[in-house]
N, C-alpha and C positions, 0 to 999 in steps of 0.2 A: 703380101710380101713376095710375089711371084715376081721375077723378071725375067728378061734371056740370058741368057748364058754368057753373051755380048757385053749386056752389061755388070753384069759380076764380073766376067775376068776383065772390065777396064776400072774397076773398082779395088780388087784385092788383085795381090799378087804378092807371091812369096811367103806370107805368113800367116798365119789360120788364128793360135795363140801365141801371146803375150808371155817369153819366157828370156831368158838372158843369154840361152843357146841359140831361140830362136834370132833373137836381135843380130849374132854376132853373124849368123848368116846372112843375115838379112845386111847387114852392111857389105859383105860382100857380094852384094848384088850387084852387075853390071847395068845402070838404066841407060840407057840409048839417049841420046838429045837429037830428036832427028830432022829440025829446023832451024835453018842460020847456023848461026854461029853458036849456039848456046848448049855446047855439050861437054859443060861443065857441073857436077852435079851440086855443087856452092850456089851455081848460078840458079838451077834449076829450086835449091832449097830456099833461097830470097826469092824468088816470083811463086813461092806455093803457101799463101798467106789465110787458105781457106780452110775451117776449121772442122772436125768429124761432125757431121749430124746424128745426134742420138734420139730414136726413138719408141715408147714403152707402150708396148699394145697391150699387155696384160700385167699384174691388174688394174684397173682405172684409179683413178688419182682420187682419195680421199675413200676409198674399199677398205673393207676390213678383214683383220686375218687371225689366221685361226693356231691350231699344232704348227703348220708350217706356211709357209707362203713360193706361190710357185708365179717367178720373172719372167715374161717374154717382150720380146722385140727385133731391132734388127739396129745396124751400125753403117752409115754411107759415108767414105769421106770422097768429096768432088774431087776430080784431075787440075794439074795444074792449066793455066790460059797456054801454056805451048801442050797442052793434050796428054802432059805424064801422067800414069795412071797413081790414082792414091795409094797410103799405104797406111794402117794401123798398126802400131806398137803396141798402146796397153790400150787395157780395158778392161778397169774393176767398180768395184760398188762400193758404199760403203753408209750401214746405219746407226744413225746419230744415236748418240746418248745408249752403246751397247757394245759391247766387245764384236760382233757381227760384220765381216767385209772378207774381200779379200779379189782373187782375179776370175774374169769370166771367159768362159771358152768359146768362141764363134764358130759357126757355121761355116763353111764356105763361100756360100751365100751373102756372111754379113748377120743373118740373124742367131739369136740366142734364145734358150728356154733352160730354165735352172729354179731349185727349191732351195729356201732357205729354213732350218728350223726359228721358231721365236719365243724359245722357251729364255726367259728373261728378260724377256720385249719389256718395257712400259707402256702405259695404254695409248702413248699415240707416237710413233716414230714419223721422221724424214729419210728415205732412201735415195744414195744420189750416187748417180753412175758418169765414169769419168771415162773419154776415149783419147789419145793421145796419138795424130799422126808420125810417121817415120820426121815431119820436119819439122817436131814439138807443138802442134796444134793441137788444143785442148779445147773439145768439146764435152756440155755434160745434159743431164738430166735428171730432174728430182720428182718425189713421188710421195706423196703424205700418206700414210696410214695411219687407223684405229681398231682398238679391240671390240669392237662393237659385237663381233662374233660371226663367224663366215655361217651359221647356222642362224637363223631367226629368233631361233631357241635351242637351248641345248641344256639340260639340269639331270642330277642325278637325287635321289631320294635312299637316305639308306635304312633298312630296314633290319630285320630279327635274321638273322642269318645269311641276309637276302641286299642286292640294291635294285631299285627301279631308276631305270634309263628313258627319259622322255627327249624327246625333239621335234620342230617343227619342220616339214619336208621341203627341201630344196627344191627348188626348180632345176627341170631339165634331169631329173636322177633319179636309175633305174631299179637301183637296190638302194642296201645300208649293209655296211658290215661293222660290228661291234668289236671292238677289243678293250681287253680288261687286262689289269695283271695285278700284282701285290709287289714288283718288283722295280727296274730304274724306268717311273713314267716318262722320260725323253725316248726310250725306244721300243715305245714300247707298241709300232705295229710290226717290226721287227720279230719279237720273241714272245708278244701277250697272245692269250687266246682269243681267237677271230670266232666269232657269234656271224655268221655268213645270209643274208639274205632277210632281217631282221625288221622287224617293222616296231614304230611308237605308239605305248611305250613296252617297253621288254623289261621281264626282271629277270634278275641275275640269281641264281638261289644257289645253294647250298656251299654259304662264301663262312671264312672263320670268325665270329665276332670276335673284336679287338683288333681285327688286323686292318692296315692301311691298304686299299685297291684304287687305284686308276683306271678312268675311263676313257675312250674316245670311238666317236662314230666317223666315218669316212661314209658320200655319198658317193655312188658309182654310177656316168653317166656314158654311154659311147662315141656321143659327140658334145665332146668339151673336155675339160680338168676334173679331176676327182677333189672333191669339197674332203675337208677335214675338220672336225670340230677341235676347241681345245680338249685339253684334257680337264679333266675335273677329278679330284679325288672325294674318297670319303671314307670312315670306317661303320660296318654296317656293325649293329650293336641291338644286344635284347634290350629292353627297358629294366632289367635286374644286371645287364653284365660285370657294369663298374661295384655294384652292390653296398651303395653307401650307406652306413651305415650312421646315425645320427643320435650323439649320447649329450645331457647337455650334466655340465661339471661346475666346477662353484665357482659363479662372474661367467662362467664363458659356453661355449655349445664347441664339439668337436666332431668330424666328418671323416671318417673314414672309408676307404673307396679301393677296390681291388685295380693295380696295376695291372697297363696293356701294353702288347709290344710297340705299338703303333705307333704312339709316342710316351715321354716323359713329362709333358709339358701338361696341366686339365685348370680348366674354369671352372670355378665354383660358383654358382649361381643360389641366389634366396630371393624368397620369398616367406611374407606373413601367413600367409593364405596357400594352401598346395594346390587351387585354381586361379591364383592371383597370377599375374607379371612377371618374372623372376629377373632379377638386378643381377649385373655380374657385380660379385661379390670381392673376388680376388681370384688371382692366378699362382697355383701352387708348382714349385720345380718336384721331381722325383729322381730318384737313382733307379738305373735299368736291375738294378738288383735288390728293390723295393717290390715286393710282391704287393704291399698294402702302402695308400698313401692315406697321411692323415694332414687334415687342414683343420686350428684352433680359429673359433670365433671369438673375439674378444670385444668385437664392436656391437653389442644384444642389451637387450633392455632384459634385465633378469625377472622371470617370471612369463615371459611372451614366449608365443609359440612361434617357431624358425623352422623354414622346409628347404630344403636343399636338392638342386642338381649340378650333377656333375657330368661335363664334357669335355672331353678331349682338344685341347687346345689345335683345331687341325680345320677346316675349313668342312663345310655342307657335311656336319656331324648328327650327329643326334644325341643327347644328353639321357643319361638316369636318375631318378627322382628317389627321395630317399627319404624315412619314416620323420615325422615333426617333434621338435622335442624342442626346449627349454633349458636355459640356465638356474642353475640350483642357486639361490643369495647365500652370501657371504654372513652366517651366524657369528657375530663376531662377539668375543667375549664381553667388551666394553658396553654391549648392549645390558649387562647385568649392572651395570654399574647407577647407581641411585646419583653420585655426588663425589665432586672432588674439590680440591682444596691446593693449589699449584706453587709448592716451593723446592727450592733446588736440592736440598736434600733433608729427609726425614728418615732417621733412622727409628725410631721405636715412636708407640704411642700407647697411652694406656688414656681410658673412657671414664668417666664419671656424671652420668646425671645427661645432661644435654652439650656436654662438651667435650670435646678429644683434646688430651694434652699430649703435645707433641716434643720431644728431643730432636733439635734442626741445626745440627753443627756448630759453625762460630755467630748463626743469628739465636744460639740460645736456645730458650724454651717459651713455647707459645702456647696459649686457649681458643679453640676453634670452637665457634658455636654450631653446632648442628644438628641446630633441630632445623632449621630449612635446609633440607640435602640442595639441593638445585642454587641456592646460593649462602654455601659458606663462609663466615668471615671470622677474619682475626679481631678477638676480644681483649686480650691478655699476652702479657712477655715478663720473660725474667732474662736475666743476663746469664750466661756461664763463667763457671771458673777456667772450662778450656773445651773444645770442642764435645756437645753434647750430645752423646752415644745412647744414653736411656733414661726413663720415667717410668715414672711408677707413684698415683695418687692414691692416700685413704684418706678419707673425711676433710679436716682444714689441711691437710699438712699431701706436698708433693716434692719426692723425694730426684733429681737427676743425676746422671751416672757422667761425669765428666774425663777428657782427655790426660787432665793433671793429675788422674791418680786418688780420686776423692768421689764422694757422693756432696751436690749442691741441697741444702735443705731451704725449703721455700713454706709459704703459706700460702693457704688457696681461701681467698675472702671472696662473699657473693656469688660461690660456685665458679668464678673463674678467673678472678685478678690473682695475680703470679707478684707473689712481694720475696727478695730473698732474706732469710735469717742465720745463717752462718751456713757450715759446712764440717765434711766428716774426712778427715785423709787415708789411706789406705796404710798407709804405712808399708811393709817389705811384704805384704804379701798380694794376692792379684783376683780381684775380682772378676767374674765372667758377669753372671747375672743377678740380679736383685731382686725382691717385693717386700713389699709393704704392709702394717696393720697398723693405725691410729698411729701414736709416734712411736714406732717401733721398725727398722730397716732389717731386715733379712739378706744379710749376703750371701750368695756363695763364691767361697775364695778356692783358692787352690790346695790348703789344708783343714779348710773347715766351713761351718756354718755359723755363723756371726751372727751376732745380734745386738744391733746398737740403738739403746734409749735418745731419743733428739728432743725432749721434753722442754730440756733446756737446751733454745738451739745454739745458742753462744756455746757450749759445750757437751757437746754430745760427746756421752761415751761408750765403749764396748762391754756388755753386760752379762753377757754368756755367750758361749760357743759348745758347737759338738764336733768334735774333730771324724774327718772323714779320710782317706787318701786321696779324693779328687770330688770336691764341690762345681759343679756343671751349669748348676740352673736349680730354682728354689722356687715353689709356691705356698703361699698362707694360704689356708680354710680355715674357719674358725680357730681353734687351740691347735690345730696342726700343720708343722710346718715338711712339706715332700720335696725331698732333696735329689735331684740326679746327681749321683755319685762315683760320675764315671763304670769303672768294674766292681765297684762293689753292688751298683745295681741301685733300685728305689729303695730308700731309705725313709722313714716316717717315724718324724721327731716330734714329740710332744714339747709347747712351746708355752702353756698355761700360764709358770713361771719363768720369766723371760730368763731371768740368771741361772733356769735349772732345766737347760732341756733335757730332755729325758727320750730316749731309744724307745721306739713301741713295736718296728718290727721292719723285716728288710725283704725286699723281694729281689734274689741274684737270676739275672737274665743272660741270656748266650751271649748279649754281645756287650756295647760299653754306652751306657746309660747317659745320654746328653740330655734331654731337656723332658718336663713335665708341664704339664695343665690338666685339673682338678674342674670337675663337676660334678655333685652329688656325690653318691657313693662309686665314682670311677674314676679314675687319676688316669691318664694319656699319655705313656711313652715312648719317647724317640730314644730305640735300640741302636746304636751303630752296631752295624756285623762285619762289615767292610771299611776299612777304615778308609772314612773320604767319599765312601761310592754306592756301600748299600745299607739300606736302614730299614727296619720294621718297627711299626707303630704298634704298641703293646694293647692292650685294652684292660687294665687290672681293675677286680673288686677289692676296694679299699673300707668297703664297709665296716668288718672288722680289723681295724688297724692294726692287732700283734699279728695276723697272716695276710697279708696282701696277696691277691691272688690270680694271675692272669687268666684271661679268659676266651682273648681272642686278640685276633691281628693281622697287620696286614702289610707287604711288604710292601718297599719303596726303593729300585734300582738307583736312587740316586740321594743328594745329600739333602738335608731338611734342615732349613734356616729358620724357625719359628713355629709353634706353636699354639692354639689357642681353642678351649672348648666352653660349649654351653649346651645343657636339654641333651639328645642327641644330634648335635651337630659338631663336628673338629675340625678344624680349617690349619691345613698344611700348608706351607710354602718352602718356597726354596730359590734361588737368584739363577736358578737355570730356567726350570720348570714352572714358574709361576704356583699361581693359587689352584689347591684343589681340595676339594670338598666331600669329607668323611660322613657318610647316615650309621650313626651307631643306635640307629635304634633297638638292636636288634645286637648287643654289648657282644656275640659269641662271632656275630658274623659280618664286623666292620664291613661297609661295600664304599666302595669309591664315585658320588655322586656326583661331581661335577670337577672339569677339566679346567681354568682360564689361562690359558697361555699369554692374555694380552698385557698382566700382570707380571714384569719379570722388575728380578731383583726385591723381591720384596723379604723387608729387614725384618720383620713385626708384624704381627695382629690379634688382635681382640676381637672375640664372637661374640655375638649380641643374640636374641631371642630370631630373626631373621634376615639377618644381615653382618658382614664383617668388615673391620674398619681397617686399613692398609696402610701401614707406611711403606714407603715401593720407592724409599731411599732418591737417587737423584734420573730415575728412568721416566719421569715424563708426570705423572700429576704431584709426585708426594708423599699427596693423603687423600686414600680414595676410600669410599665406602659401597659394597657390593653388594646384593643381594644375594642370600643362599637360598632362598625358595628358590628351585627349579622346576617354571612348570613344563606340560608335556611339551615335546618338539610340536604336537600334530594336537591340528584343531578339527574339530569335524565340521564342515560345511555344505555339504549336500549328500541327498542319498537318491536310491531308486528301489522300490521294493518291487520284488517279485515274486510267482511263486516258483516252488520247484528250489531244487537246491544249485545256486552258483558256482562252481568249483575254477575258475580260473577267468584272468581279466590282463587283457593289454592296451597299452590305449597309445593310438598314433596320431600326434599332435593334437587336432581338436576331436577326436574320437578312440570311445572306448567300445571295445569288442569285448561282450561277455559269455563266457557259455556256461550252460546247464543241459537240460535236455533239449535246448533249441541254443540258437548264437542270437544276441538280443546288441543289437547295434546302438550307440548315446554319442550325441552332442554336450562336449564338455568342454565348449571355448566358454562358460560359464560353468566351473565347476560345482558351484554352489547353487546349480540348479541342470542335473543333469537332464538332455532330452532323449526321451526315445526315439527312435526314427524308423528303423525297422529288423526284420526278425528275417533269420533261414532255418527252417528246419531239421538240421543236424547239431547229434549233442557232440560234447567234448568234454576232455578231461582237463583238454591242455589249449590253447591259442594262439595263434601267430601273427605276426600283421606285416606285411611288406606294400605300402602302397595300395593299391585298389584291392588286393590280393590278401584274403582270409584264410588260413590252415587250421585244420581244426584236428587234432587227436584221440578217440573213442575207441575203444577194445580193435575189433579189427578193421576198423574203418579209416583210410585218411581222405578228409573231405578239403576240397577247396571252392572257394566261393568270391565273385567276381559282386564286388562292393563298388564299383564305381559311380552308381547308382545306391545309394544308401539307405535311401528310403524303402528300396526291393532289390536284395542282394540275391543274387542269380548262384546256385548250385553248379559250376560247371565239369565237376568232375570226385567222383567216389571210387577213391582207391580200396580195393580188400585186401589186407594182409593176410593169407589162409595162416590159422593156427597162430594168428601175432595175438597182441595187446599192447595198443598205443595207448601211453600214459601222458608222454610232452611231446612237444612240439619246439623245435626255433628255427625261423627263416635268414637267411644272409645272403642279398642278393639272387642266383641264380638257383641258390642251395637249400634245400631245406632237410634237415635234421629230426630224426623222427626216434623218441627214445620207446624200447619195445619192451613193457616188464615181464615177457618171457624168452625174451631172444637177446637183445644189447642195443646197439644205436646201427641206425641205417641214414644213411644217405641215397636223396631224390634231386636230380635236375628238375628243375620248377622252368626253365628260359621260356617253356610251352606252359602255363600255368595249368593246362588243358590237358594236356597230357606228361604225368612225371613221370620221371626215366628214372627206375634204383640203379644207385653207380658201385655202391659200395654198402658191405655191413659187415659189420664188427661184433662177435659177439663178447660174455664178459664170463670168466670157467666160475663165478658162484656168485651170490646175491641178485637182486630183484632191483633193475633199471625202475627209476621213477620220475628224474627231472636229469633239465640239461641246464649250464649255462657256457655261454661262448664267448672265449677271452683270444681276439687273431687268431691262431693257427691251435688253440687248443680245445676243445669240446670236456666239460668238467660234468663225469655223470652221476648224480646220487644212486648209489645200488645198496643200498641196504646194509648188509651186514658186511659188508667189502667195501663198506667205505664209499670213500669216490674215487674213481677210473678216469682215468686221465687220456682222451684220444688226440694223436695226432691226425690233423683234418686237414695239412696243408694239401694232401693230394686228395680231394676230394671220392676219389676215384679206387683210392686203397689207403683206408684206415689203419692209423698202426699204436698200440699202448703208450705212452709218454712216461706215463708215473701212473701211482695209487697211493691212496693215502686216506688217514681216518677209520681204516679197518679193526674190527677188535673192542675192546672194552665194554661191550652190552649196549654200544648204539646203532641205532640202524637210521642209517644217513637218507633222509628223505628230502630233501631238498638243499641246495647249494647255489652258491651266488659266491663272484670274487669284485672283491674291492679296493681299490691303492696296494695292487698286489698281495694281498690277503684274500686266502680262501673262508668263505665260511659255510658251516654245513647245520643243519637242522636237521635232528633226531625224530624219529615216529614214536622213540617210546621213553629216551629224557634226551634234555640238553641242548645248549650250543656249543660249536666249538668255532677256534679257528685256527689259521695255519698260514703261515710265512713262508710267501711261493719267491722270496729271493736267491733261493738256494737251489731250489730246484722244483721239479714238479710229483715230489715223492717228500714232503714236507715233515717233519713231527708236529704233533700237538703244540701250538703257543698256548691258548688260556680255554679255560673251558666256562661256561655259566651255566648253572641247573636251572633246568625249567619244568612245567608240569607236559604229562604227554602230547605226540600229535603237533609238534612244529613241523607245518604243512609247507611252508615258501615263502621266502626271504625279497626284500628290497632295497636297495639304498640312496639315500639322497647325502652323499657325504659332508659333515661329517658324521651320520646316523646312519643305523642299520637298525631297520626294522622286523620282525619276524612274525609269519601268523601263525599263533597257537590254536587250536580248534577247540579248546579246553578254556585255556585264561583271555583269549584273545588277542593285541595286539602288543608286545613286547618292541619298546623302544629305546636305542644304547647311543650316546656318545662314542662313537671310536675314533676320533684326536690321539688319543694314547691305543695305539693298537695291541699294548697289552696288556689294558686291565677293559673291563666290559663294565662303561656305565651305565648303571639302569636308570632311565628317567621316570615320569611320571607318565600313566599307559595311558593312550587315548586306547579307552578297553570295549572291548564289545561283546555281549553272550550268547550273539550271534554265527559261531563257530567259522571265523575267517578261512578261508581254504585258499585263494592265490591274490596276488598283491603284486601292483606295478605302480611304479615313479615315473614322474615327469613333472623338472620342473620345481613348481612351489607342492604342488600335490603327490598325495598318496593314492593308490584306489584302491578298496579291498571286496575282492569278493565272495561273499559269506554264504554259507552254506544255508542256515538259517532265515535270509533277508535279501539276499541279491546283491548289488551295489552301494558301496558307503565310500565317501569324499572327503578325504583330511587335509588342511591344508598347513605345511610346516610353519611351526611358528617364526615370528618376525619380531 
């Protein structure tokens, strides 16, 4: 680009840059015409037809570019044919497809050198530079670029606190200088930190995990351009940062994950396998003032095991991996159901023999045969006198309760053809409910108890009565007839002679006496106490009929529609709350066996030897019939004996960690055939599992162990607590939680699994720490005689009290578990309890169940909570109704259970006595 000086100044003259002040001088230029005639400058601007010559000596045509791109060249425009020298006006650039142009400043000379940033480039622009002489001559020049990267190579890797910077060396360049920042990457050689003289690859250490940094390298050469790579960002992250946490729930799996500032935006990745493939799963949003993000899996095969990572929605990130867990199945009540029977409305039924007769509005009254449950059919019909409300069969004769104000009197031939034979009218007073004996109708009216002969059914008549001030509901036993009689309470009428009942004795209860069912020597009442809202189920001995005499009972917060008992069984209903299942075996201490919610509205039922028959009105089958055997939730399907006594067990996705006096590792993607795989030799009390990463808790030892290798899990680190006693253990993410039963809970950074860092400890002014569980930001610790201690853990870093609760009463709270916002706690010396954390985290008692001593540690696969007793063994509850405590049927062991983990369809418990045992929740 060298010339004379000669030829520059016959080339330029007057103007350097392209400005609007410049122009205006530039017109008042005087040009000389200093041949002939022609010294006119019109003239001169018609004979200068020759247009700028643009030319681009750097970069070369089809190069690629980097953080920025640096233009050279030069700009000539020829004289006119009378010898006037040229003269340029503009001369800008301008790149396609980018906001990116603007005006270039020349040299003296004619040449140009200028940088453009190309942050928002696309990967391959045109550059086109336009020169415009003083007499509108447009010359131009274009120039292809791509991102192919001014660097050969250029990646960044981000690591545990750390990034690694690799590139491959430019030609012609003398150093490297780094710059980094966390702040705006366009300027960032400007104000990031310069790493001066650096060779590949370099790591960057001691950077924040969670936070977003930028990178770029610049080549430094003394004869040439300095090379610039792009920039590349990354967030460098421990492999526990995000700390996702992986619980699975019923139908679905949910992931919870600690928020970074870096961004708001994370991929959720799965995998079957936690050395399989991982699929992006879905992309979750967060609020910057979401400290925890959680992502529902809905899309899971219930019963499969699901592994999760989580990355940061942000480019050359690194993902954290997070423990394997399972969807709990959907126990659904309808599973109980033997058989149904589908018409639009059934309100009552009453059973006889192999057949249910049913009252079904204006279709009358019908004979259902069922003795095949699986296909029910209609046998028999009668017609009604108006819409049919109730039935009630003895021997030939079936009595219905009609809309017009009457009882319909019918014959039952064959056991189930429905013939009608007249009818009975109420006359001015109001029947609620009916029964029956041979031809004999039982009413109860609104001032009395009735009794009408149908002998003759063309007229039946009224043949006795015993006047009451509120007839509710009436059942026959033999010669006696138990009347709910409102406030006066159960009433029991001798019925021998029908025209002579006779009073034998009355039992007044607290509240107003609505309905009865008789079995054996116990009659079943529904007290109302509340009117409309709360009822208690009476349990009297009516053996000797002049004293009726309660015995036990059990409350019901809500209202109770029906009735019906046999043996020890009483099957309750209600049009809110569906069906629920009474065990009176045991007459002092009704318990409440079985929940079915899927049962609503139901009008009527009759209890059978194992099964109850439903009329469930116009909500979806009719006439259903259920099973009341309920067996355990939990089956037992595989075990692993060992010796030495097992005292605690976790198990992470296909693997269960146990310890004793050693950690005994098992493959359980076949639960019903656990494998061993291998052993480390330190015991524990308590277990942890995050990933490759085992914690193990032993008086004063906290041991961790690098399982990445399972078959020979490596010891990588024995922490001593001088003067502790580690009882539990729980990991979350970066965090591990260590409960101490002489001191309280302490907090360790794990980010170094190798080396833990105590950040924080908390002690507790009385009782004896023994278990954790962690519910987001709260740490729930069993201490004994103080109950449970409630830590705030949001700041990992400084512990602070939240609540307590459970203190007092002679129990000493030895383990604890929360579940659908319920606490519950297990006693070392009686009892469960539990406690309703929607009010706060300083709860009162909700319901308590007695147990025998030594409930050692709780699990849940909702909607069950199970509990290990080291005494009776495994204790199994329905909690649907989170305030009554249903005991199921125990999968039991006498093998003294000491810790117990869910996942999934399974239980796993580890028994003091036995090692390993395998339950798998029924189906």
């Amino acid at each position: 680009m060298k010339r004379d000086k000669v030829e520059s100044d016959r080339r330029f003259r007057g103007i350097r840059t392209w400005t609007a002040a410049g122009f205006a001088v530039l017109l008042s230029f005087s040009v000389l015409a200093c041949k002939g005639a022609l010294d006119s400058r019109e003239v001169l601007r018609l004979n200068d037809a020759i247009k700028p010559n643009v030319t681009i000596t750097a970069p070369e045509d089809g190069s690629s570019f980097a953080a920025r791109v640096v233009f050279e060249g030069e700009v000539f425009d020829e004289a006119t044919a009378e010898g006037d020298l040229g003269e340029i006006t503009s001369f800008v650039y301008e790149v396609s497809d980018t906001f990116a142009g603007g005006d270039i400043e020349l040299a003296a000379d004619g040449t140009f050198s200028f940088y453009v940033p190309t942050t928002g480039f696309p990967d391959e622009v045109i550059v086109t530079f336009t020169a415009e002489d003083w007499n509108g001559n447009v010359g131009e020049a274009h120039l292809s670029l791509a991102d192919n990267g001014a660097f050969p190579l250029f990646e960044v890797v981000s690591g545990n606190g750390s990034v690694t910077v690799n590139w491959n060396d430019v030609t012609l360049s003398e150093s490297y200088t780094l710059y980094y920042t966390d702040g705006d990457k366009t300027q960032i050689e400007t104000y990031g930190i310069a790493l001066v003289n650096v060779t590949s690859p370099t790591t960057v250490g001691s950077l924040d995990n969670g936070t977003y940094y930028h990178f770029m390298v610049k080549s430094i050469s003394s004869d040439g351009p300095d090379n610039i790579s792009n920039t590349i960002s990354t967030v460098p992250l421990s492999p526990l940062t995000l700390a996702p946490e992986v619980r699975g729930g019923l139908g679905d799996i949910s992931v919870t994950w600690a928020n970074i500032d870096a961004t708001n935006n994370f991929e959720v990745w799965r995998a079957a396998d936690r050395d399989e493939n991982y699929v992006l799963r879905d992309t979750q949003d967060a609020f910057s003032a979401d400290k925890y993000v959680t992502f529902t899996d809905t899309a899971v095969d219930v019963g499969r095991n699901y592994f999760y990572s989580i990355k940061p929605a942000l480019p050359n990130c690194e993902s954290s991996v997070g423990n394997g867990a399972a969807a709990h199945p959907f126990i659904s009540d309808s599973e109980r159901e033997l058989g149904s029977y589908i018409e639009d409305s059934v309100d009552d039924v009453d059973v006889q023999g192999d057949y249910a007769f049913i009252a079904t509005g204006w279709a009358g009254y019908q004979t259902i045969d069922i003795t095949n449950l699986s296909l029910m059919q209609l046998v028999g019909s009668a017609p009604s006198s108006g819409w049919a409300s109730g039935i009630s069969v003895s021997g030939t004769r079936a009595y219905g309760r009609h809309s017009g104000g009457g009882i319909d009197i019918m014959s039952v031939t064959g056991g189930n053809s429905l013939s009608t034979l007249g009818g009975f009218p109420f006359g001015a007073y109001s029947c609620y409910r009916f029964d029956s004996s041979g031809n004999y109708v039982y009413l109860a009216t609104d001032t009395a108890l009735r009794i009408i002969n149908t002998t003759d059914a063309d007229n039946p008549t009224e043949v006795g009565s015993y006047t009451v001030a509120s007839g509710e509901d009436v059942q026959v036993a033999g010669t006696i007839a138990y009347l709910a009689a409102g406030t006066t309470g159960l009433v029991l009428v001798d019925v021998t002679t029908a025209s002579l009942p006779t009073h034998l004795g009355t039992l007044d209860t607290d509240g107003t006496v609505k309905q009865v069912a008789v079995s054996g020597d116990y009659a079943y009442v529904v007290d109302e106490i509340v009117s409309g809202s709360s009822y208690n189920l009476l349990v009297v001995n009516v053996s000797n009929a002049s004293t009726p005499t309660q015995v036990g009972s059990l409350n019901f917060g809500y209202t109770i529609g029906s009735i019906s008992a046999q043996g020890t069984t009483v099957c309750v209903s209600s049009s809110t709350n569906g069906l629920e299942i009474v065990d009176v075996t045991v007459p002092t201490n009704p318990k409440l066996a079985g929940a079915f919610s899927d049962y609503m509205n139901i009008y009527s039922t009759v209890t059978l030897d194992d099964r109850v028959v439903l009329a469930t009105g116009n909500s979806g089958d009719g006439l259903s019939v259920v099973s009341t055997v309920l067996p355990s939730p939990l089956v037992e399907v595989g075990d692993a004996a060992i010796t030495g006594g097992a005292r605690d067990v976790v198990v992470d996705g296909c693997y269960a960690y146990l310890v004793k006096d050693t950690l005994e590792i098992y493959d359980v993607s076949t639960p019903s055939g656990p494998i061993w795989l291998g052993s480390a030799n330190v015991a524990g009390y308590g277990v942890a599992a995050n990933g490759p990463y085992i914690f193990t808790a032993f008086e004063e030892t906290i041991s961790v162990i690098d399982a990445t290798n399972r078959s020979s899990p490596q010891i990588i680190k024995e922490l001593v607590i001088s003067g502790g006693y580690a009882m539990d253990v729980y990991v979350r993410g970066i965090y591990l939680y260590v409960v101490d039963f002489s001191a309280g809970l302490k907090v360790f950074d794990v980010s170094d699994p190798s080396s833990p860092e105590m950040l924080s400890f908390r002690g507790v002014t009385s009782g004896d720490p023994q278990s954790i569980f962690l519910e987001e930001d709260n740490a729930f610790v069993a201490v004994g005689m103080s109950g449970v201690v409630v830590f705030d853990v949001s700041d990992p870093t400084s512990l602070s009290e939240a609540g307590v609760f459970g203190q007092g009463g002679g129990q000493r709270a030895a383990c604890v578990l929360v579940a659908d916002n319920y606490a519950y706690t297990g006693s070392s010396s009686w009892g469960i309890r539990n406690y309703d954390l929607s009010g706060g985290l300083s709860p009162i008692q909700n319901v308590q169940y007695e147990t025998a001593d030594f409930n050692r540690a709780m699990a849940a696969l909702p909607p069950y909570v199970f509990v290990a007793n080291s005494v009776n063994g495994l204790y199994a509850f329905n909690m649907s109704d989170p305030d009554i405590f249903v005991e199921l049927n125990l999968a039991s062991s006498a093998n003294q259970p000491y810790g117990l983990a869910a996942s999934g369809f399974n239980l796993y418990s580890a028994e003091l006595g036995y090692g390993l045992r395998v339950y798998e929740l029924y189906r």
